[in-house]
PAMIKOL-92460 format. One record per residue (C-alpha): residue number from 0; x, y, z; residue in three letters. Coordinates in pm, 1 decimal. Layout:
BEGIN
NUM,X,Y,Z,ALA
...
This chain:
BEGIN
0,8113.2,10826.6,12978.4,UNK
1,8080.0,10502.7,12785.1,UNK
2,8395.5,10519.1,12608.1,UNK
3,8628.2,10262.4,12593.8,UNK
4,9068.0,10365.8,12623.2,UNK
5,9171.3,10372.0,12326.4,UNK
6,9540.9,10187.2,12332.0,UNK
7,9709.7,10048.2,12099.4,UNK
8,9971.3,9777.7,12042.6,UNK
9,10174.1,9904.8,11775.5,UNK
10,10522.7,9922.0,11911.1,UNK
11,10615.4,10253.8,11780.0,UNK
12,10300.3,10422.8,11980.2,UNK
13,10466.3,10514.0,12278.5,UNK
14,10338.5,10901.6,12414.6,UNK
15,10104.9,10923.0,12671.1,UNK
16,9830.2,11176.7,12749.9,UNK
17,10065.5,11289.5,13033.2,UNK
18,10337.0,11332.3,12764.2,UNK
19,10147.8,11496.0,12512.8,UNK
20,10012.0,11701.3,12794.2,UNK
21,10400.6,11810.0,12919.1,UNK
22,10500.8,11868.3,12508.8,UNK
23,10148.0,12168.8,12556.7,UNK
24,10221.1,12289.0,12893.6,UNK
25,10610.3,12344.9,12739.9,UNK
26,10429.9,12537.9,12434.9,UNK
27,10239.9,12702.7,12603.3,UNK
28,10549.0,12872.5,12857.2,UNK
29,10729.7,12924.6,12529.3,UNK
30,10411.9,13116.7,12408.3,UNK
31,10354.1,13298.7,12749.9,UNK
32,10747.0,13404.2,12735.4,UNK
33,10719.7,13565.5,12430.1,UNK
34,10418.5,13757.8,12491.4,UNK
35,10473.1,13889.5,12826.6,UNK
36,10813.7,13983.0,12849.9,UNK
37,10970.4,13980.5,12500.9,UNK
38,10665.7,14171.7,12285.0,UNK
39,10702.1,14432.9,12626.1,UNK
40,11111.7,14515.9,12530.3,UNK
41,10966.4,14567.1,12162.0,UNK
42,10731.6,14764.8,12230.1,UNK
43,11006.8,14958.5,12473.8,UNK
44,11262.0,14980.7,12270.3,UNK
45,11018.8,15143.0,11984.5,UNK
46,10892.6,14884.9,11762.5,UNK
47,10508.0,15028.6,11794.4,UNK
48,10677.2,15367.7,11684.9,UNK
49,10844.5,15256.0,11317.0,UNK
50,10559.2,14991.6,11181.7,UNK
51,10500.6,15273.8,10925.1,UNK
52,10846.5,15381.5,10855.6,UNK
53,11060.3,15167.4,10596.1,UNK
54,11346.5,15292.8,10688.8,UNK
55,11318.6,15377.2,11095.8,UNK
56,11181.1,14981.4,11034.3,UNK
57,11524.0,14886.7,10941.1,UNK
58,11753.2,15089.5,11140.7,UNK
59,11511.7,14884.0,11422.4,UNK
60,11573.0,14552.4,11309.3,UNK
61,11971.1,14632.7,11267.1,UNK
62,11977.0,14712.7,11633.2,UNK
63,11661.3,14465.2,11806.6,UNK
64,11649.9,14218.2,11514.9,UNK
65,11772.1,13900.1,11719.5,UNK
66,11537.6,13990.4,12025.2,UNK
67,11241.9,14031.3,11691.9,UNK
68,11316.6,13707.0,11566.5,UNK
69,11367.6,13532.2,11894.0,UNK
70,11001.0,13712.6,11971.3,UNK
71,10858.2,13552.6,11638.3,UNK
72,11010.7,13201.9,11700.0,UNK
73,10869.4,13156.4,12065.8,UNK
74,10516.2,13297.4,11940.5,UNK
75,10541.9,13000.2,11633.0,UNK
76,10645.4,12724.3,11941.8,UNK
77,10359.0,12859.8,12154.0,UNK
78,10128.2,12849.0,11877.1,UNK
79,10144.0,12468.8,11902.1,UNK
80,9958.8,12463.7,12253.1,UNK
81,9595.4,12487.1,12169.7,UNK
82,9537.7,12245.6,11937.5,UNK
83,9685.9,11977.1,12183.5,UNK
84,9472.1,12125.0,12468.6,UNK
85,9149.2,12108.8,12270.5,UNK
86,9288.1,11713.7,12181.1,UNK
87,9323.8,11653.0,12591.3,UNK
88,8986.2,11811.2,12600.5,UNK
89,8852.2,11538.1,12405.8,UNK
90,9029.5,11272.7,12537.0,UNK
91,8987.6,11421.2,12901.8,UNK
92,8578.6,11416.5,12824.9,UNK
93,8559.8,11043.4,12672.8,UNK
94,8765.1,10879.5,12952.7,UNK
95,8687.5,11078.7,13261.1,UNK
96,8548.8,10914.4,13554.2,UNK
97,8368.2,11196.5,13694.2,UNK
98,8230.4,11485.6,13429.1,UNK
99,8141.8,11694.7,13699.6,UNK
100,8464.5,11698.0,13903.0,UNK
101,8642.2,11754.2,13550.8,UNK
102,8437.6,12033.9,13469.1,UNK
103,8489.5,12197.3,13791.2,UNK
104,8820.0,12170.1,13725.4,UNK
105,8821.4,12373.8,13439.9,UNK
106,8617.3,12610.4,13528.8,UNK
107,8846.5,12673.6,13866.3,UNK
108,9150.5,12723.5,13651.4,UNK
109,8964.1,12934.2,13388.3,UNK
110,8858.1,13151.1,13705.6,UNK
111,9147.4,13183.2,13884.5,UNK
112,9374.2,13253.3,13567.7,UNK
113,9172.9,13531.8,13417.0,UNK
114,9313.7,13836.2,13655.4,UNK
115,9647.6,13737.2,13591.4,UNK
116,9579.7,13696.1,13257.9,UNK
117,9458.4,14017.4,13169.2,UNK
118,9804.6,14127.6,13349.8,UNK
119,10007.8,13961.4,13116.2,UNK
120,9865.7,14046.1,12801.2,UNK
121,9639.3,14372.5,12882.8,UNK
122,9859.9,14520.9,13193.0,UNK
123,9528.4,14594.3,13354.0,UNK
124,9347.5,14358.2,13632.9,UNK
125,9051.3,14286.3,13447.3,UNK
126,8988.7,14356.2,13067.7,UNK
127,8675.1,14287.3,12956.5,UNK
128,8754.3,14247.9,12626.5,UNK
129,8958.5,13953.9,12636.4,UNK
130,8895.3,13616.9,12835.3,UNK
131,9183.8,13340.1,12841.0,UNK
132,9180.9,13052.1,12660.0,UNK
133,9087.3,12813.6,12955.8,UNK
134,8724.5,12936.5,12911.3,UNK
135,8723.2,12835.9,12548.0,UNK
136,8780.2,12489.4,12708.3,UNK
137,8520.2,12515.9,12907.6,UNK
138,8247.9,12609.1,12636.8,UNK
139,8428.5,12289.9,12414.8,UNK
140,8341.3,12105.0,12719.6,UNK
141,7969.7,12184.9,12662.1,UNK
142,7981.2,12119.0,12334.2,UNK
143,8062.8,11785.1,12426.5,UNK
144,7812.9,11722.6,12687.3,UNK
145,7565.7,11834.8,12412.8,UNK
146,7667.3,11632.1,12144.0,UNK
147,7672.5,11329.3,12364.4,UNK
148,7296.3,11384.2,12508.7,UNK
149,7201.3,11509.6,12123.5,UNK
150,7360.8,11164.3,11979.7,UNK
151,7176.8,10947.2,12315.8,UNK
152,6850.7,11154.1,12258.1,UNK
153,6824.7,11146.0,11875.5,UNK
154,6974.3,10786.0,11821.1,UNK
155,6639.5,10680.9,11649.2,UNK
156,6543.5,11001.8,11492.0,UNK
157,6632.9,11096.8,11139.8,UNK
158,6952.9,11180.1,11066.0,UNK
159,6854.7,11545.6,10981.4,UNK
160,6717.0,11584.9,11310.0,UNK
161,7072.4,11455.0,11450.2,UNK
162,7262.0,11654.9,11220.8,UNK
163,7068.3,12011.1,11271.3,UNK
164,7021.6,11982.0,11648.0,UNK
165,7472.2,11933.5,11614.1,UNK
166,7438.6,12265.9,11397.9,UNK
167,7282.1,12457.0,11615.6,UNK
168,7489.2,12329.9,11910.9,UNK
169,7798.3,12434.3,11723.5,UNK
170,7684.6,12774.3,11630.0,UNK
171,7562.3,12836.0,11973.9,UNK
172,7903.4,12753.0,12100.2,UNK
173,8079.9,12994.1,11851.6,UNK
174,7809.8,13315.8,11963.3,UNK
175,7899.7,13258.8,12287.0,UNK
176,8266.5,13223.5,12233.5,UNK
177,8268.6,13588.6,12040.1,UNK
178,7997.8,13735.3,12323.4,UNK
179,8253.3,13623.1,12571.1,UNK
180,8550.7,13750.0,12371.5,UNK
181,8711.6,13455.5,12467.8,UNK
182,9140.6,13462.7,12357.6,UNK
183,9071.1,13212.9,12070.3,UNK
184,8755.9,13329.6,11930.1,UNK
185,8539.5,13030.6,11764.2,UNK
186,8833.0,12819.1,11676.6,UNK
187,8890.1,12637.9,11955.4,UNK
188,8511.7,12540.6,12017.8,UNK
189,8535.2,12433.2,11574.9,UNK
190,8867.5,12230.9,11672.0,UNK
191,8702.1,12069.5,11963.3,UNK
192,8382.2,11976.2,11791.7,UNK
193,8620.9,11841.7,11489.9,UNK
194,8790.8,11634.8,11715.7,UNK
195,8507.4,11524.0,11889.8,UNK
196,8361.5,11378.8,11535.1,UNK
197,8656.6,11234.3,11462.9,UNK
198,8747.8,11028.9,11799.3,UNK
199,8802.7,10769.6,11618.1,UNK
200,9061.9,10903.6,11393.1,UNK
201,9253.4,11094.5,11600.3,UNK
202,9543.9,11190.4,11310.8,UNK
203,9266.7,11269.7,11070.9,UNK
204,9110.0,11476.4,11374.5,UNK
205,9391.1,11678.5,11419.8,UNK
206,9512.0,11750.5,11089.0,UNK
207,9196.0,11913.3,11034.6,UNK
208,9168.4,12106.7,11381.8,UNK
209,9543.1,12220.8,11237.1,UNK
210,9401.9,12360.9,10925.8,UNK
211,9109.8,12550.7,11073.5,UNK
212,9369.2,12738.1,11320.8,UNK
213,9593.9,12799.0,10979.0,UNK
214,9262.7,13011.7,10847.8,UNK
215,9347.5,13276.3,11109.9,UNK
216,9705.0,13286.6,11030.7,UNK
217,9935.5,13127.4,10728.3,UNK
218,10247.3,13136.7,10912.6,UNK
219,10110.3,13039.4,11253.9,UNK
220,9864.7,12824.1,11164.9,UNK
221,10074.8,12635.0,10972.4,UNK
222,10356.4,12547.4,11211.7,UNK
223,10071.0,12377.1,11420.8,UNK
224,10031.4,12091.7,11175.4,UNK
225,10369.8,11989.6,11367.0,UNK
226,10100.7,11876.2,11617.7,UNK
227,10048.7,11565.4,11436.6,UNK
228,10336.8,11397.0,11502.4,UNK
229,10247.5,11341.0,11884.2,UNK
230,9911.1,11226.5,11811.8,UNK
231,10067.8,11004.5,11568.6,UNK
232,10234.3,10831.9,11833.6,UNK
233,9977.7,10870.5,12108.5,UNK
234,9915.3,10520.7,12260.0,UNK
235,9557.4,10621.6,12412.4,UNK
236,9713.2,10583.8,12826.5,UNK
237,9648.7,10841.5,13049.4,UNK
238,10015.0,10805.2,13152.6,UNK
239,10116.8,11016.4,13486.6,UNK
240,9799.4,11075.5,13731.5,UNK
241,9887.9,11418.6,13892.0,UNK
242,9608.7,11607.2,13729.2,UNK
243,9590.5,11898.6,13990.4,UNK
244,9961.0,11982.3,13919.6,UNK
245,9880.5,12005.7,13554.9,UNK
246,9588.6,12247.0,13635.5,UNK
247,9773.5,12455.5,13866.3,UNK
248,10049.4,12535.3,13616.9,UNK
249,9914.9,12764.5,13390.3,UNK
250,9780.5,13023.2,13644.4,UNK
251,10123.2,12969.0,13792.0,UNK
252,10262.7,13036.4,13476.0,UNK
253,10102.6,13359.6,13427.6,UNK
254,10151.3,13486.7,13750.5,UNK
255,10543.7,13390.5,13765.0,UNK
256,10572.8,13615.8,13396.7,UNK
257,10412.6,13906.9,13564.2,UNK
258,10616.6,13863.3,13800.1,UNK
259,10945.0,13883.4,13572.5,UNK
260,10751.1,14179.2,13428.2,UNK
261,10754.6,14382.6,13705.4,UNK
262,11113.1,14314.3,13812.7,UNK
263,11263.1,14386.5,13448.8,UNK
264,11110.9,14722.7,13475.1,UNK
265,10837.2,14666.9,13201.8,UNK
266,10499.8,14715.2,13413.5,UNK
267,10426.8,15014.9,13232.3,UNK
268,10445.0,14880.9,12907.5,UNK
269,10155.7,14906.2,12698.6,UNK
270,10092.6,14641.3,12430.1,UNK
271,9850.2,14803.3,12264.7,UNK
């Protein structure tokens, strides 16, 4: 990579990558929370069973209503994770040393994470239906790589040539996410490539990766233009170097919820 780290000296920039990096990985347990254990004691004590009925509805709510909002709050507060990941994405891809160790990486986490995955949020060992979101990462990442060699290899062709050759890469990246029925569909590889284009104005960047994700959901997408703020304040530092802990924690994650699945008594639990 040819980038140069992007700091800054304005005083009141003080969040690292590492920081805005612990603020996703916090999200993201929130998120995990909610769906593994708390949408499981819905769906036990009945909730599945009333969606049609006004009035079983609220004789429901009267009696799990606190455990229903508490449900709805955490899935908001995990909401807020992906749009930061697809941000370290992009700053992970400009300012990486090695592209091929980083990509390994990912792919090792995406890998690892996808039985334990599918136990959280399918209660089956491998659903083929539904890939975690660590693989939409992974196809950003090629996005990335393309664009770069597309920008290097069409730097004196016309700009139509540029701009089609970016079309097709983005639509290519979009097929594969829905062939791979990948957990965020084609919004992650959209917010990637936005913030890719917009590297150099990051806020901008992610104010528009926020508004794409509120097109799948008004409520939720809309509590993720709270992800501003830390990209407001992002100083462009890597901040704390323990990379493999960071990659190990969301396959931990997963597993640890299962886990706590299995010991409340809510294996059996379907979510469907």
């Amino acid at each position: 990579m040819n980038y140069t780290q992007t700091t800054s000296s304005d005083s009141r920039k003080k969040i690292s990558g590492s920081t805005i990096k612990i603020i996703a990985i916090i999200t993201m347990l929130v998120g995990i929370a909610a769906s593994a254990v708390l949408d499981r004691m819905l769906m036990k004590n009945g909730l599945a069973d009333v969606a049609n009925n006004t009035e079983a509805y609220q004789a429901f709510m009267e009696s799990h209503g606190t455990l229903f909002i508490a449900d709805f709050v955490m899935q908001l507060i995990g909401g807020l994770a992906l749009p930061l990941f697809c941000f370290l994405l992009t700053e992970g891809f400009m300012h990486t040393s090695s592209l091929k160790k980083y990509a390994i990486g990912l792919a090792v986490v995406a890998v690892v994470s996808e039985v334990p995955f599918d136990l959280v949020y399918s209660g089956s060992i491998w659903n083929p239906y539904r890939q975690n979101p660590v693989f939409s990462l992974l196809i950003g990442l090629g996005i990335l790589v393309l664009m770069e060699k597309a920008e290097v290899s069409l730097a004196q062709s016309s700009p139509w040539k540029l701009s089609s050759s970016k079309l097709l890469i983005a639509v290519a990246a979009c097929v594969i996410s829905v062939v791979l029925n990948v957990d965020s569909g084609i919004f992650a590889a959209l917010m990637i490539l936005v913030l890719y284009m917009f590297r150099n104005r990051q806020v901008f960047g992610m104010a528009l990766a926020c508004f794409l994700t509120s097109m799948t959901s008004q409520i939720f997408g809309f509590i993720t233009f709270l992800d501003i703020l830390p990209v407001l304040f992002y100083n462009g530092e890597r901040g704390i170097r323990k990379k493999y802990i960071f990659y190990a924690v969301y396959p931990a994650a997963l597993i640890l919820f299962y886990l706590i699945v299995l010991l409340a008594g809510l294996g059996d639990v379907s979510l469907t």
